[in-house]
N, C-alpha and C positions, 0 to 999 in steps of 0.2 A: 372530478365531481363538480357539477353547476354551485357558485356559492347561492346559497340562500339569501333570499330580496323581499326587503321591507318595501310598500312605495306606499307614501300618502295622500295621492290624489290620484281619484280616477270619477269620470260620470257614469257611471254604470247601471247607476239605480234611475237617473232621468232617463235613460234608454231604457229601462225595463219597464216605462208609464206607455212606449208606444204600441200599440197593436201590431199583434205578430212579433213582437221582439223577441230574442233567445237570447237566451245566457250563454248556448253552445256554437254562436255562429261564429266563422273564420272571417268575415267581409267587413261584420256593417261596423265593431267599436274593437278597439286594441286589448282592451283589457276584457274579453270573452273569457271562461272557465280555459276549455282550451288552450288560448295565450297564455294565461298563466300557471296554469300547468306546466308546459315545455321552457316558463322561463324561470323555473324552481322558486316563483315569488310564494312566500307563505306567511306574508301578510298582506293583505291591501284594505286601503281606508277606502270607505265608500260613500262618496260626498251626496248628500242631501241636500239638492241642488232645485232654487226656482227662482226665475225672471220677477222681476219686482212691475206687479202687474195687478190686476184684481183678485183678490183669493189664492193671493200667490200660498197662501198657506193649507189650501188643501193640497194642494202638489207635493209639498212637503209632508206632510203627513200620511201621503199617501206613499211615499217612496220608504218614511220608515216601517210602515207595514211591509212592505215589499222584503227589506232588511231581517225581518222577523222571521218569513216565510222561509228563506233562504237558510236564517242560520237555524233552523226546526227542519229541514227537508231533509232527505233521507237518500236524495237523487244526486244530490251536487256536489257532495265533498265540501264542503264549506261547514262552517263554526262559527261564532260570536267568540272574540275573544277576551280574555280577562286574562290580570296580573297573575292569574297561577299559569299561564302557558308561556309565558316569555321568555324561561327560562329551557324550554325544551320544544321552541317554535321549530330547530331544525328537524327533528327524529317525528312529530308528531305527523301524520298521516292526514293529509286534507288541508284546506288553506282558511289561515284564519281572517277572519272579518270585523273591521273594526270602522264604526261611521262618523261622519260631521258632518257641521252644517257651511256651507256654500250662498251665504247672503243669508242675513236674518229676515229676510221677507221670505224665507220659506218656512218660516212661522209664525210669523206679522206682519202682514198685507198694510197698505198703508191706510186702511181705512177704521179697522179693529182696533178696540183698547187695547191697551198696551199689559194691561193685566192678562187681556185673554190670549193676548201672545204670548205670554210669561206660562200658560197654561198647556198652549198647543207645544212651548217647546218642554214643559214636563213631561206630557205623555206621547213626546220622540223621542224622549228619555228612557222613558217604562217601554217602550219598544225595541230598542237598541241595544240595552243595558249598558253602553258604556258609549257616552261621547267624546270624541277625540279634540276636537277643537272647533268654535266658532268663528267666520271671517263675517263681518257686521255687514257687506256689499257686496256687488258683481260690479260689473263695469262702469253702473251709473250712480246716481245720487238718491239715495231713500231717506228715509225719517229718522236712519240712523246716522248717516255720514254720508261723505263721498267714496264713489267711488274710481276707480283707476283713469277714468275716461271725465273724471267730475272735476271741480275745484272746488269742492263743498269740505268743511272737515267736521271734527265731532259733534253732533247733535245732544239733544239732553233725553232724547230716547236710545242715543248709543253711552251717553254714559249714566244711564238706568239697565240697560241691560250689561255693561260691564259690572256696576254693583252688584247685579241680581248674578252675575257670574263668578264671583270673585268669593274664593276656597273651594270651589264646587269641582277641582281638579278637572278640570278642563281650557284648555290654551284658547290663545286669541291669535286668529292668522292674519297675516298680514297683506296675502299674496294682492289682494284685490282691492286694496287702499288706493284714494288721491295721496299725494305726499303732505297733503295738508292736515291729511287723515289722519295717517303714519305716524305726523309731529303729537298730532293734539292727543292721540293714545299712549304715547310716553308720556307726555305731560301729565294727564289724567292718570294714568297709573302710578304714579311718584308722587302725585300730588295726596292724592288719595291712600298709598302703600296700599296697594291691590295684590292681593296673593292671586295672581294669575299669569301663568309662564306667557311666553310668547315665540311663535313661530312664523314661517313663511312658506305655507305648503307646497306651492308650486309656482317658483319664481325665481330666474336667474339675476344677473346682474348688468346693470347700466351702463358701466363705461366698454363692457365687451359687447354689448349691442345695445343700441339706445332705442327703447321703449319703454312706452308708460307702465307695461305690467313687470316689466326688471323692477330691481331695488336699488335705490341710490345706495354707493358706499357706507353713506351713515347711515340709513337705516339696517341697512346688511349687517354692519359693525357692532350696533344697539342687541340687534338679535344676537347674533354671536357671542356679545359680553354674557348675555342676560342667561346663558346656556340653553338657548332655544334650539330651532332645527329651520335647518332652509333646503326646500326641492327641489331637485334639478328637473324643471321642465322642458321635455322634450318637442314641442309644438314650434315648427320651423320657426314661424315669425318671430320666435321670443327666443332663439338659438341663433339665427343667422339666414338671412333671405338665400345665400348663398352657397356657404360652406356648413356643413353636416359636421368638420371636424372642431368647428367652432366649441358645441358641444364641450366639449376637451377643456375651452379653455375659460368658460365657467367656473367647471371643476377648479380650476388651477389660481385663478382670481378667488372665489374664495374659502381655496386654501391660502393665500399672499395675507387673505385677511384676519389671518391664525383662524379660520373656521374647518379649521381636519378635524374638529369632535361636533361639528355643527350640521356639516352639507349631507344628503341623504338624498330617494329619489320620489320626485312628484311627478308622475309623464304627463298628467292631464288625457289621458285616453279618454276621448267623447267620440260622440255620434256625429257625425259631417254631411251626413249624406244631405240633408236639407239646408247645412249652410246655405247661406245669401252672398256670402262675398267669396264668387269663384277663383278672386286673384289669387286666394291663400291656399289654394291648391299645387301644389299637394302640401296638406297639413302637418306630412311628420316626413321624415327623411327616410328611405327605404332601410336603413340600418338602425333608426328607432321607433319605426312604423306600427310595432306592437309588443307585448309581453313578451312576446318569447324571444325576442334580439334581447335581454337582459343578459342572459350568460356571455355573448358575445361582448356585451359593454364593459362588463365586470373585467375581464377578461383584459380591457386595454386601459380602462382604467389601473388595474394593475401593474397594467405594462409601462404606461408612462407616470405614474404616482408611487409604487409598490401595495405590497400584498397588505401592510396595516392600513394605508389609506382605502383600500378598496375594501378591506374587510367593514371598516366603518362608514364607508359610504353605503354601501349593499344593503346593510343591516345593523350595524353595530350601532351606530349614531344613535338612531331611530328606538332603537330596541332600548337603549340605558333611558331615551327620553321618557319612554312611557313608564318603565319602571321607575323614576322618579316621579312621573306626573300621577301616578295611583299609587305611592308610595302612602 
């Protein structure tokens, strides 16, 4: 029997803003119904995701409506999920759903008070019922920080919304920081004793392929102490231009970094079809290409870690985190 698969990152809800999109297609996004269906995942976090742009916050608002419709539908098999199902996420019937936000400009555009952002991300809140974690950036530089592709680090509207976060059980990702970000957000949390966990939804690591969106060892190390969770993304560029089996050795680095109650899985399933940069084609490697390669991964993750480390990479990890973070 397939083990059961947590993953915390997928785009699924900015793909459902495009005309004509399905939840049921095999082609256009990896994390389809379908995909994850066949790949026994029954949870997936559904990232509330918008480009830092003008009004980047009705995008966002408009993907948590989407979230709504979904976990109320009666077609999909899908559920909102809460602290009372975590402990019988394998036996329950249908896949549970659980959201966050993907750059806080998908709910403060960079023109709007900072209060009526504070407001737009209440009522993704009241839509969601449960958010999973906020990463303050995408790739570039907003009003909150830098991001991955930036050298900008924490702003004083990233750490207003860190205060406006902090007890509200909900994590701070890391995936999409400058490292200048990364630094000034331990600071800021220590500095301050901020009750707010911390994660890395979907982010490998640096010294196995060097790119901006990997995580330096220290930073990787700081999560790990801090008993966060780090995703293993599956999107070639940030696995290996080359080798698929790379992959693997992710996994394996940080486990070296005592992170075997840490690492979990983030695949980053999006929509490609309009990418702009054809070099990165193909995006994912035909053996992590979509949901339903999970049983197979599981499977050698096993094989070259054992059956405890695959049990808590799958699901285990993932599953103790949340039931501490809504404890």
């Amino acid at each position: 029997m397939a083990r059961a698969i947590i993953d915390i990152h997928c785009d699924l809800l900015i793909y459902l803003t495009r005309e004509n999109s399905d939840i049921n297609t095999t082609k256009d996004i990896g994390s389809s119904l379908p995909f994850l269906q066949n790949g026994n995942v029954k949870l997936q976090t559904m990232a509330i995701f918008a480009p830092t742009v003008a009004e980047s916050h009705k995008l966002g608002l408009q993907q948590s409506q989407i979230f709504k419709y979904l976990a109320h539908s009666e077609t999909d098999n899908l559920y909102a999920i809460g602290k009372e199902h975590l402990g019988t996420l394998d036996t329950i019937e249908g896949i549970g759903m659980v959201a966050s936000v993907e750059n806080a400009s998908a709910f403060c555009d960079e023109a709007i008070d900072l209060k009526e952002g504070f407001k737009n991300l209440d009522l993704i809140i009241q839509n969601v019922g449960k958010l999973f974690y906020i990463s303050l950036t995408h790739h570039a530089e907003n009003r909150f920080g830098g991001g991955n592709y930036s050298t900008a680090g924490l702003k004083d509207d990233g750490k207003a919304l860190m205060d406006y976060m902090a007890g509200k059980h909900i994590a701070l990702d890391f995936s999409h920081t400058s490292d200048a970000l990364a630094y000034d957000l331990l600071t800021y949390l220590a500095k301050q004793n901020l009750d707010i966990p911390i994660i890395a939804s979907h982010s490998n690591y640096r010294p196995v392929w060097d790119h901006p969106r990997n995580l330096s060892d220290e930073i990787a190390s700081e999560i790990i102490r801090k008993e966060g969770l780090i995703g293993v993304n599956f999107l070639r560029a940030f696995v290996n231009n080359d080798n698929p089996n790379a992959l693997y050795d992710h996994i394996a680095h940080g486990i070296a970094l005592n992170g075997r109650d840490a690492i979990c899985f983030g695949a980053d399933y999006f929509f490609a079809g309009t990418h702009p940069d054809q070099s990165r084609i193909p995006f994912y490697y035909p053996a992590h290409e979509n949901a339903s390669r999970y049983p197979d991964i599981a499977i050698e993750i096993e094989k070259r870690f054992g059956g405890e480390v695959a049990e808590k990479i799958s699901s285990g990890n993932a599953k103790r985190f949340l039931d501490r973070l809504w404890d």
